[in-house]
Structures are given as structure tokens and as C-alpha cells.
DRENKOL-613894 format. One record per residue (C-alpha): residue in one letter; y, x, z. Coordinates in nm, 2 decimals. Each point is the difference from the previous one (the first is absolute). Example, Ala and Ser with C-alpha at 12.3 -4.5 7.8 and 13.67 -1.06 7.14 Angstrom:
<recs>
<rec A; <-0.45; 1.23; 0.78>> <rec S; <0.34; 0.14; -0.07>> 
</recs>
This chain:
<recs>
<rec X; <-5.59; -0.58; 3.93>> <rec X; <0.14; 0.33; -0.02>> <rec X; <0.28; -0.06; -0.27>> <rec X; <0.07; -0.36; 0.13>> <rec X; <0.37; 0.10; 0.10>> <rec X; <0.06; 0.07; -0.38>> <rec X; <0.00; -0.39; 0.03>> <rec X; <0.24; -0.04; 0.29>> <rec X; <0.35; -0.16; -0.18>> <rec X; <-0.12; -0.08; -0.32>> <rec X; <-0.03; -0.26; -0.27>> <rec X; <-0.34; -0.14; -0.09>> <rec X; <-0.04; -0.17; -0.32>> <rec X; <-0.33; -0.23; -0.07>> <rec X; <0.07; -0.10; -0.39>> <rec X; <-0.24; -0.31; -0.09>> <rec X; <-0.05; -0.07; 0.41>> <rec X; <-0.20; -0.31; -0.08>> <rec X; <-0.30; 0.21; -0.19>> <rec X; <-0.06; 0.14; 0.37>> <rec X; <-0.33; -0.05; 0.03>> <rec X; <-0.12; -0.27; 0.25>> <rec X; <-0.27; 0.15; 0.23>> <rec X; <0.27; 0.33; 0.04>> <rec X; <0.29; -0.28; -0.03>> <rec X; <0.05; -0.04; 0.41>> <rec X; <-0.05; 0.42; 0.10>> <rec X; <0.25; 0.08; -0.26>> <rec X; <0.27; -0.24; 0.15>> <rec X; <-0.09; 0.08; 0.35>> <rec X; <0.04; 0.35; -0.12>> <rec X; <0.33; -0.02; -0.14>> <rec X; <0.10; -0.20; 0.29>> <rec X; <-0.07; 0.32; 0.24>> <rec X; <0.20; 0.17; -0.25>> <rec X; <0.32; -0.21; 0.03>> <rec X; <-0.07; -0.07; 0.41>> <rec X; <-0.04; 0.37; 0.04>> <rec X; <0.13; 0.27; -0.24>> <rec X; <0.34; -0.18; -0.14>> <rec X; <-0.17; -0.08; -0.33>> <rec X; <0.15; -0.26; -0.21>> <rec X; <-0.25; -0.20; -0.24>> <rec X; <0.07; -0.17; -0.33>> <rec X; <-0.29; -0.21; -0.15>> <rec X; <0.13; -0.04; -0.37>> <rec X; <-0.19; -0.31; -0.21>> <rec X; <0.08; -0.28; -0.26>> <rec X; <-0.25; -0.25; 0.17>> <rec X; <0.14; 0.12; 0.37>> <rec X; <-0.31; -0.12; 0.26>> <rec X; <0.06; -0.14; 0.36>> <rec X; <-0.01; 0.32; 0.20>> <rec X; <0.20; -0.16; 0.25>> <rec X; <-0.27; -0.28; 0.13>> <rec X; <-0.18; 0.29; 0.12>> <rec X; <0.02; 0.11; 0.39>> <rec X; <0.06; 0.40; -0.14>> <rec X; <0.31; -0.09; -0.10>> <rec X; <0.16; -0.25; 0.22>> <rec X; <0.32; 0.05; 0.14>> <rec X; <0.04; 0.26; -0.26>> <rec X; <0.33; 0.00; -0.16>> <rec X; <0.06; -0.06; -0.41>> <rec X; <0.21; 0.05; -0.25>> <rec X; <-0.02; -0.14; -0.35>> <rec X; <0.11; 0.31; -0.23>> <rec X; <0.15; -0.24; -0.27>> <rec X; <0.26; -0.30; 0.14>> <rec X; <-0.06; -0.19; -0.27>> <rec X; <-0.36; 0.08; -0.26>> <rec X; <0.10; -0.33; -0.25>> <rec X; <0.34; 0.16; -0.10>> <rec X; <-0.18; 0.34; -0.05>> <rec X; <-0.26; -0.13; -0.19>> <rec X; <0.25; -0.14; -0.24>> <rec X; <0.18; 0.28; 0.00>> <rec X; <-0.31; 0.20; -0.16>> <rec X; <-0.13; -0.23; -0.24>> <rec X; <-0.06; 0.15; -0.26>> <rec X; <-0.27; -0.21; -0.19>> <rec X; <0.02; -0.40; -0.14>> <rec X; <-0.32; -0.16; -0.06>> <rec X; <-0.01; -0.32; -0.24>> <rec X; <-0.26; -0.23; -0.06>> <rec X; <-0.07; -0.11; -0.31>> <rec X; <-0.14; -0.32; -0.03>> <rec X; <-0.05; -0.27; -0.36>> <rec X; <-0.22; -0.06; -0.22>> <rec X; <0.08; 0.34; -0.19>> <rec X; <-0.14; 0.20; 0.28>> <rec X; <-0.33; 0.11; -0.03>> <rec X; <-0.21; 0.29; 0.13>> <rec X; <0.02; 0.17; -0.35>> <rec X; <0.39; -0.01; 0.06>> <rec X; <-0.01; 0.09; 0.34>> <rec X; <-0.22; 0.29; -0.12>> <rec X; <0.27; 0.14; -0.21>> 
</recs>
């Protein structure tokens, strides 16, 4: 409690949110929330497989922002490996193997 104004104005970043785990799940929300509500704290949960935070009463009436307009474009933008699947009769697991 003694250094909890370092916190006051800053950024919080949870990388991989959703591996929060679930018995500390709802105290780490309600937790952040105080920080937000309280000491000017912005938080940005960052995740490919983004959960629901928002169906919980924590974070009601909370205000949002998606960081990225538009993730599809961005995705495509970044690609940077094609996969192809090779299917006949000249596929077999030896060939696959090489």
C-alpha cells in the first residue's frame, strides 16, 4: 500500500488476459477496476482469443476502446506464412515425412 501512488496515471498491460486464472479471475478485475475508478489508471487487456470481460458487473459502464479499427486488414497485412495441403494419391506419410 505504501508505493500504490507509483500507480496513479499509468498504463497497465495484462498480455495473455484470458490465462488469468479463474478462482483469482473476479479479485483481479475488481482490483483493476479500483484502479481505473480511483487512481486515473488506464487498463489494456491484450489477447488473440479476447474473453467477455464486459458481461461482468466489475466492468459495467466502463468505457472501451478497441486499440486496432480494423484486426482483418492487419492480419493480412502481416502474413507472412502460406500453408498448402497436399492431398492425392502420391501423398503418403513417408512423403510427408520428408
Amino acid at each position: 500500500m505504501r508505493r500504490l501512488h507509483n500507480l496513479a496515471s499509468s498504463v497497465i498491460v495484462l498480455d495473455e488476459v484470458q490465462a488469468l486464472p479463474d478462482r483469482l479471475f473476479a479479485p483481479i478485475l475488481s482490483g483493476l477496476r479500483g484502479l481505473v475508478d480511483h487512481f486515473g489508471v488506464t487498463v489494456l487487456l491484450v489477447s488473440a482469443t479476447q474473453p467477455s470481460f464486459w458481461e461482468l458487473s466489475a466492468w459495467k459502464e466502463l468505457e472501451r476502446k478497441a486499440v486496432i479499427d480494423d484486426p482483418a486488414a492487419l492480419f493480412d497485412a502481416l502474413r507472412r506464412v502460406e500453408y498448402e495441403w497436399g492431398t492425392g494419391q502420391d501423398v503418403t506419410m513417408e512423403s510427408i515425412a520428408r
